[in-house]
N, CA and C atoms as a LAMMPS dump frame, in Angstrom:
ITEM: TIMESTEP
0
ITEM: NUMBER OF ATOMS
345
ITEM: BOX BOUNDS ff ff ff
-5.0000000000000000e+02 5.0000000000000000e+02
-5.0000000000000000e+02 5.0000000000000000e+02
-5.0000000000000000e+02 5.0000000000000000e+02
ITEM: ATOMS id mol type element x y z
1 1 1 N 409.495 -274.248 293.276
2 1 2 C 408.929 -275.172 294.244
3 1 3 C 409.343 -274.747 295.646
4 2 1 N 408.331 -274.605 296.411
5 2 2 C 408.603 -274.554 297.998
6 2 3 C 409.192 -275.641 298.846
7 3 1 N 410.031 -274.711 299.78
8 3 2 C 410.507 -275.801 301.038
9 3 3 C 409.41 -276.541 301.229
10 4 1 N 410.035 -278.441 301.688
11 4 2 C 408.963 -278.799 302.382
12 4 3 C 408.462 -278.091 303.361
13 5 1 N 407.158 -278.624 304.579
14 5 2 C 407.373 -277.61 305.819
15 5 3 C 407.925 -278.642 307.048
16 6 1 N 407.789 -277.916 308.071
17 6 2 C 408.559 -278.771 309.125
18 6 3 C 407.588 -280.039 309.55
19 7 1 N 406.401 -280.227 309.197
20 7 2 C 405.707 -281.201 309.425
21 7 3 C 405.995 -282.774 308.374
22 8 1 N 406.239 -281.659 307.059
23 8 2 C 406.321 -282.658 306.523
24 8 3 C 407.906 -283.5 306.084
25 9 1 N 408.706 -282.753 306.628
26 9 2 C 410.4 -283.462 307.245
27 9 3 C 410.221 -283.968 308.307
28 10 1 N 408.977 -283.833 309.395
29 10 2 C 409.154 -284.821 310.545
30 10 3 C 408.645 -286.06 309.695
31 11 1 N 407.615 -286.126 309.197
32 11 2 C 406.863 -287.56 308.13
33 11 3 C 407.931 -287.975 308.168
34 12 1 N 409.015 -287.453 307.298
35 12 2 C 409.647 -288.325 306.549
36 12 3 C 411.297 -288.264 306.772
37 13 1 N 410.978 -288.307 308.093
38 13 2 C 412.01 -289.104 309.332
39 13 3 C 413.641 -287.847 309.123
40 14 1 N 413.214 -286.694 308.61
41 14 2 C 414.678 -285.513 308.284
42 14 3 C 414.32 -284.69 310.088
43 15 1 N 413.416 -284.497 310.336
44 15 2 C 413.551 -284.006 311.495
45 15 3 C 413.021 -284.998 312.414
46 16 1 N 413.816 -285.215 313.968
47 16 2 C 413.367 -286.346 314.812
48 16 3 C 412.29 -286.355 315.555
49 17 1 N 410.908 -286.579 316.088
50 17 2 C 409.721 -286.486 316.7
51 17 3 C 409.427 -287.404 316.304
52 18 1 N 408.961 -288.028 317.837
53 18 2 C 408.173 -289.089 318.253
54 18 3 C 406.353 -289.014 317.243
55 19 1 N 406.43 -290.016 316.431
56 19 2 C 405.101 -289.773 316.508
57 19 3 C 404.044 -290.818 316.895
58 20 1 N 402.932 -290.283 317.778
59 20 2 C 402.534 -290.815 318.817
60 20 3 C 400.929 -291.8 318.282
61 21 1 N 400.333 -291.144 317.086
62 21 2 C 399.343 -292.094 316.522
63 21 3 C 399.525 -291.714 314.614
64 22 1 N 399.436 -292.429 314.432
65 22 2 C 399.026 -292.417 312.78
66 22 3 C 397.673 -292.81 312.415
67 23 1 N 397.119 -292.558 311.032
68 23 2 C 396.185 -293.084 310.488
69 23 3 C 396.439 -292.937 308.93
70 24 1 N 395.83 -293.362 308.145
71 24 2 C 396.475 -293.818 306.492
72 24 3 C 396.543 -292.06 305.955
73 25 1 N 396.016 -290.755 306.392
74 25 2 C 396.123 -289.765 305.902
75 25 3 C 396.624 -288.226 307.034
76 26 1 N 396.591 -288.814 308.368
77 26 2 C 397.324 -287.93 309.37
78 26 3 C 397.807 -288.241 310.538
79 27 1 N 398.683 -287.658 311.03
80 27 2 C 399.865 -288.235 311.938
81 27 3 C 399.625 -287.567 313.496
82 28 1 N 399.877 -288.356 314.623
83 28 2 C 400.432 -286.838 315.739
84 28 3 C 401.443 -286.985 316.477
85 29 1 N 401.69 -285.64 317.056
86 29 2 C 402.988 -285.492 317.758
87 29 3 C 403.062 -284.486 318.638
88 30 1 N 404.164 -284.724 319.889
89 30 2 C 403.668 -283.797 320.893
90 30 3 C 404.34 -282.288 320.401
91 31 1 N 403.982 -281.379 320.76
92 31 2 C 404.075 -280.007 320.326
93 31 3 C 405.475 -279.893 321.184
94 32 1 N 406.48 -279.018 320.558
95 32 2 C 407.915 -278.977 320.877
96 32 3 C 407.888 -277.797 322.43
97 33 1 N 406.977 -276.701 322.473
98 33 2 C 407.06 -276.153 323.282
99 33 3 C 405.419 -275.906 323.718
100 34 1 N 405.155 -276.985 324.355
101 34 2 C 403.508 -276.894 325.137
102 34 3 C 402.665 -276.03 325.733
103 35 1 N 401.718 -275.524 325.507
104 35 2 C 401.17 -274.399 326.154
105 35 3 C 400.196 -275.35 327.185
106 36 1 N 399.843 -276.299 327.597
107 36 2 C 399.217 -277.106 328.29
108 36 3 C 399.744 -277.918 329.164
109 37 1 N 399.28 -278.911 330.097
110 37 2 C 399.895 -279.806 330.202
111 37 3 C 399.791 -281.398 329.414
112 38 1 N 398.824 -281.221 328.231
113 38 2 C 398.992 -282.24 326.977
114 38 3 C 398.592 -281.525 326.256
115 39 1 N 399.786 -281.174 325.244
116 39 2 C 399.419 -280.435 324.38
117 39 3 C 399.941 -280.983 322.616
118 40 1 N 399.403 -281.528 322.075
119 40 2 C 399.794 -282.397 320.755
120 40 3 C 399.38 -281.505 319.438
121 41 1 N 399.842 -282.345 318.604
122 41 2 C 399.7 -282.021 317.335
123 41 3 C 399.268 -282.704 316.215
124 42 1 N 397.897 -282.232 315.554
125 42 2 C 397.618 -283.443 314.854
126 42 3 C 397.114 -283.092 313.188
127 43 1 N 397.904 -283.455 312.005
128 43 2 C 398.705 -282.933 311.268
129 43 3 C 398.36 -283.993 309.613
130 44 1 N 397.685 -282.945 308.776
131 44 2 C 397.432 -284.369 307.589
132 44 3 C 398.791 -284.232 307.112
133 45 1 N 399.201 -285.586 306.268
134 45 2 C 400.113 -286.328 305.546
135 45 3 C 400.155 -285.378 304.399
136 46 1 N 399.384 -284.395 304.342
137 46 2 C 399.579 -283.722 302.862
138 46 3 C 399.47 -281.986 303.172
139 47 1 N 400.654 -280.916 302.414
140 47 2 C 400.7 -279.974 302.561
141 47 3 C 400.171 -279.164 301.774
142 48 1 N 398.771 -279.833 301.253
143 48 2 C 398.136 -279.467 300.296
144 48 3 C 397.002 -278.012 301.072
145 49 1 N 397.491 -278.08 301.844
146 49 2 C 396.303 -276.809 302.859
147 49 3 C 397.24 -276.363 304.235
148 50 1 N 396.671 -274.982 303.179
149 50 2 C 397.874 -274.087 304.472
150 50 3 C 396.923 -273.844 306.132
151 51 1 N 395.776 -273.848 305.433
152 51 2 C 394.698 -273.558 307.009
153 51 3 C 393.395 -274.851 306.755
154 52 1 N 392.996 -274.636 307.904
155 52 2 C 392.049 -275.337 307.926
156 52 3 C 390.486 -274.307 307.37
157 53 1 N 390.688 -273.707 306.928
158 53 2 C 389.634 -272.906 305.789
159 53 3 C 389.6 -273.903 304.765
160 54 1 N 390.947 -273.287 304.262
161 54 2 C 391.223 -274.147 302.77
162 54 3 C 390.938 -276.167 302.872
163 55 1 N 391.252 -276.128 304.218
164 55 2 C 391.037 -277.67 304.2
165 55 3 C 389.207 -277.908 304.571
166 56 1 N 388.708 -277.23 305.074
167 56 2 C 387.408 -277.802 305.109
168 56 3 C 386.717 -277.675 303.689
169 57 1 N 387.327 -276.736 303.059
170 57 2 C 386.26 -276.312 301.604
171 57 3 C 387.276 -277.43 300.868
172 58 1 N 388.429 -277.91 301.003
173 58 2 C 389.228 -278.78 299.905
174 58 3 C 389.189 -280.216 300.113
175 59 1 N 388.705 -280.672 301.376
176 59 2 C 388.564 -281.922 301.807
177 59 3 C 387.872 -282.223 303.604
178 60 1 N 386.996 -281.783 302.854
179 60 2 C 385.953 -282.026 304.561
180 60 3 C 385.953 -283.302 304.848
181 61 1 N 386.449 -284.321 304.438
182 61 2 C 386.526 -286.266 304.963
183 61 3 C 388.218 -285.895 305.6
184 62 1 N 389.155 -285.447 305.047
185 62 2 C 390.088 -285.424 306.223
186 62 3 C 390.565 -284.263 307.282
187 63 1 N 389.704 -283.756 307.049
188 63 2 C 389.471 -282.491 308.464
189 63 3 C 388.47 -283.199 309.027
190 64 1 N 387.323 -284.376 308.773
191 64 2 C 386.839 -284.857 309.846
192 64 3 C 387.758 -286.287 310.53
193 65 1 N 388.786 -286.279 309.537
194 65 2 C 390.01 -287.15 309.797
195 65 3 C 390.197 -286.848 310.813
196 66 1 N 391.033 -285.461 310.849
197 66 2 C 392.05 -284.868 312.213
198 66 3 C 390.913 -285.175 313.253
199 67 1 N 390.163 -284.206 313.346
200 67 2 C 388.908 -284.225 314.393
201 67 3 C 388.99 -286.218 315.18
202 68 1 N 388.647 -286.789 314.401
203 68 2 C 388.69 -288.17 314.935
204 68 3 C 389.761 -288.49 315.751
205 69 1 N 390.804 -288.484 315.116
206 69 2 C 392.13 -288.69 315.354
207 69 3 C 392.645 -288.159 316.502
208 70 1 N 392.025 -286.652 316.711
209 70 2 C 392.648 -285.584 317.869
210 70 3 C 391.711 -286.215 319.226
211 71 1 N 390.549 -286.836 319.105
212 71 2 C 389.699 -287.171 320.21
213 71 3 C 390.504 -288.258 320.799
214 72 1 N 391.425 -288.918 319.322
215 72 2 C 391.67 -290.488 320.149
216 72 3 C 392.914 -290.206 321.272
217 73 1 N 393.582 -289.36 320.086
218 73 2 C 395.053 -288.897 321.098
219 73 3 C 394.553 -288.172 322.662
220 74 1 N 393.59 -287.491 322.173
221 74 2 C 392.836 -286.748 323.583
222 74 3 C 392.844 -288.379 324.759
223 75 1 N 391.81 -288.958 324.172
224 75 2 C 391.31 -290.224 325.154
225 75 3 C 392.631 -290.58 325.386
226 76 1 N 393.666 -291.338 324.974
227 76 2 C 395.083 -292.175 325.395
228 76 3 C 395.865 -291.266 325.958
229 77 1 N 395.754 -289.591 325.739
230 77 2 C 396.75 -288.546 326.97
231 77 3 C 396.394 -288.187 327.83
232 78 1 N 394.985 -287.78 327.936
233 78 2 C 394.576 -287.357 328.747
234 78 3 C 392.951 -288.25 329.25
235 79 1 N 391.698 -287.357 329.829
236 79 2 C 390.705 -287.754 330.194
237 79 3 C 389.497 -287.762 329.389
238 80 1 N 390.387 -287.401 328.215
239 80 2 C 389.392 -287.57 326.577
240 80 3 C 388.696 -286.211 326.945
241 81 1 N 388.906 -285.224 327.324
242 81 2 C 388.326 -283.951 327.59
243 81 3 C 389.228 -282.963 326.949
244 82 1 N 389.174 -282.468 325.796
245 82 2 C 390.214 -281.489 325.339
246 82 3 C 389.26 -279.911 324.146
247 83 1 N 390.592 -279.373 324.074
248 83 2 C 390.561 -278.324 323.252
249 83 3 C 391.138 -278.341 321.891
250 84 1 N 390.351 -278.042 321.031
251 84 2 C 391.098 -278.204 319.459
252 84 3 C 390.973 -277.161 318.876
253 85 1 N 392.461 -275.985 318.63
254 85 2 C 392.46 -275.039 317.858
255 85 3 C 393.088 -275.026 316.854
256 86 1 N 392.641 -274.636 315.657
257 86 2 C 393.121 -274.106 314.168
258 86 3 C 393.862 -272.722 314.758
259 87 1 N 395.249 -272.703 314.503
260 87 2 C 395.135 -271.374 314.546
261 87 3 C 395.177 -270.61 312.375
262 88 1 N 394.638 -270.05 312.35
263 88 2 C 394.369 -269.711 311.015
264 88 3 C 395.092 -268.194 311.038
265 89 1 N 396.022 -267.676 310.16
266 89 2 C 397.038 -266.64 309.811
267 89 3 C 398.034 -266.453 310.982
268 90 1 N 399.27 -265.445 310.363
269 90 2 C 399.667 -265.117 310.936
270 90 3 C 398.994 -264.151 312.208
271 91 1 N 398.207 -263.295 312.526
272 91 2 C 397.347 -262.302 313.133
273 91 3 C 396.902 -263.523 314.673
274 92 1 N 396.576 -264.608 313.892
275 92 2 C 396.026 -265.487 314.949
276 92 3 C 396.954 -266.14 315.581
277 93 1 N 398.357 -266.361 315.165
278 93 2 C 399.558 -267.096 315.405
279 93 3 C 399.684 -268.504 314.876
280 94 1 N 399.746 -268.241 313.433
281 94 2 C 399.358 -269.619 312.987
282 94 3 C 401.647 -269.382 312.333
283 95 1 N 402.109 -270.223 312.592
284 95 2 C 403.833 -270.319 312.019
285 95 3 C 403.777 -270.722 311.474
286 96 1 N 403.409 -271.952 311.045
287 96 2 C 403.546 -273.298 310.055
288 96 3 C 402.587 -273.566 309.433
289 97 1 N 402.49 -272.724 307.769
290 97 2 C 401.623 -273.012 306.853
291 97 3 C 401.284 -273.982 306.408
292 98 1 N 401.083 -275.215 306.944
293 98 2 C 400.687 -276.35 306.554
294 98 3 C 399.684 -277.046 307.879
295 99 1 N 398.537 -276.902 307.583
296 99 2 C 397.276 -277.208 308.728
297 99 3 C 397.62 -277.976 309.706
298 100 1 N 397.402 -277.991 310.813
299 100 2 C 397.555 -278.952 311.504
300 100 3 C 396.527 -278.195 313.062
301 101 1 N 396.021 -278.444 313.852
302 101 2 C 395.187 -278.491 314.896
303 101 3 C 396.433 -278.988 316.245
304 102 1 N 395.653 -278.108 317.2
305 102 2 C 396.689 -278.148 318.467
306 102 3 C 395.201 -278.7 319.586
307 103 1 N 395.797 -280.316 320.601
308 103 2 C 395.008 -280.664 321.317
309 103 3 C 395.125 -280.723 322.561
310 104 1 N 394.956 -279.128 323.441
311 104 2 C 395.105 -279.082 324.625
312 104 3 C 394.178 -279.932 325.355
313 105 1 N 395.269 -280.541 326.524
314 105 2 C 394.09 -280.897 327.883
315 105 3 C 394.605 -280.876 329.285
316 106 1 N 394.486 -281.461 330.068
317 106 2 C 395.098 -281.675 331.24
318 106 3 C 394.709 -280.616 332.295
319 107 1 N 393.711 -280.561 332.721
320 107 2 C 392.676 -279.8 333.788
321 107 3 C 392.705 -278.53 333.252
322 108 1 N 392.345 -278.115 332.154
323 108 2 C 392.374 -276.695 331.398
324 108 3 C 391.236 -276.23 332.047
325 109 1 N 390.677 -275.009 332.569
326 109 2 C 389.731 -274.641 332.845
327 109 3 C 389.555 -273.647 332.104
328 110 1 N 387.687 -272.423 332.284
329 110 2 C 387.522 -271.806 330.987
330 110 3 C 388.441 -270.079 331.792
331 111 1 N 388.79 -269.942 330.578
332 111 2 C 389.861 -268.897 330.347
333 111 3 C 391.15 -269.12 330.782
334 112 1 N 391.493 -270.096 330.782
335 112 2 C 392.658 -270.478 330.752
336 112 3 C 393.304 -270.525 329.729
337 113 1 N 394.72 -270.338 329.529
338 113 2 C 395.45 -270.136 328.44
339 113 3 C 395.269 -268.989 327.826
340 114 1 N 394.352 -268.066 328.384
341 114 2 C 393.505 -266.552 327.467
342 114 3 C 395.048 -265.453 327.731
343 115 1 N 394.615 -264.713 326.875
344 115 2 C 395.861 -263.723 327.059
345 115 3 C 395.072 -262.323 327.058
């Protein structure tokens, strides 16, 4: 059996983070080192999907979960104007095999954040 991952020891109160909205199947929280100036995290209750590949083909009702969820946190942080990336593998910079979506905002303009 695998380590939990770090998302799912924040759930369940072993690591400390604020979390900022819930809903009965995913959680959010602000990202520990921000690439934005609102930059969150929004994260299903289950580590049943390492990417959001596996989660759209394994449960497309709570990947349209996150999606919901990431607009609301968008609207209450910012100007409800944001960016939502999967990062999917390592290659793409994905660390934490357990899905979760990153919701930049805060006057992002286009190519910003580009490397």
């Amino acid at each position: 059996m695998s380590e939990p991952s770090v998302f799912t020891r924040i759930l369940r109160g072993e690591i400390p983070s604020e979390v900022i909205a819930e809903t009965e199947n995913a959680f959010a929280i602000r990202d520990i080192a921000p690439q934005a100036p609102v930059h969150l995290l929004v994260i299903p209750k289950t580590e049943r999907y390492r990417t959001v590949v596996e989660l759209a083909a394994g449960d497309p009702d709570l990947l349209s979960e996150l999606v919901g969820l990431a607009n609301a946190v968008a609207a209450e942080h910012s100007d409800g104007d944001f960016r939502l990336i999967f990062n999917t593998g390592p290659g793409a910079g994905q660390t934490v095999f357990h899905v979760h979506a990153h919701v930049l905002a805060g006057g992002l303009s286009e190519g910003s954040l580009g490397g």
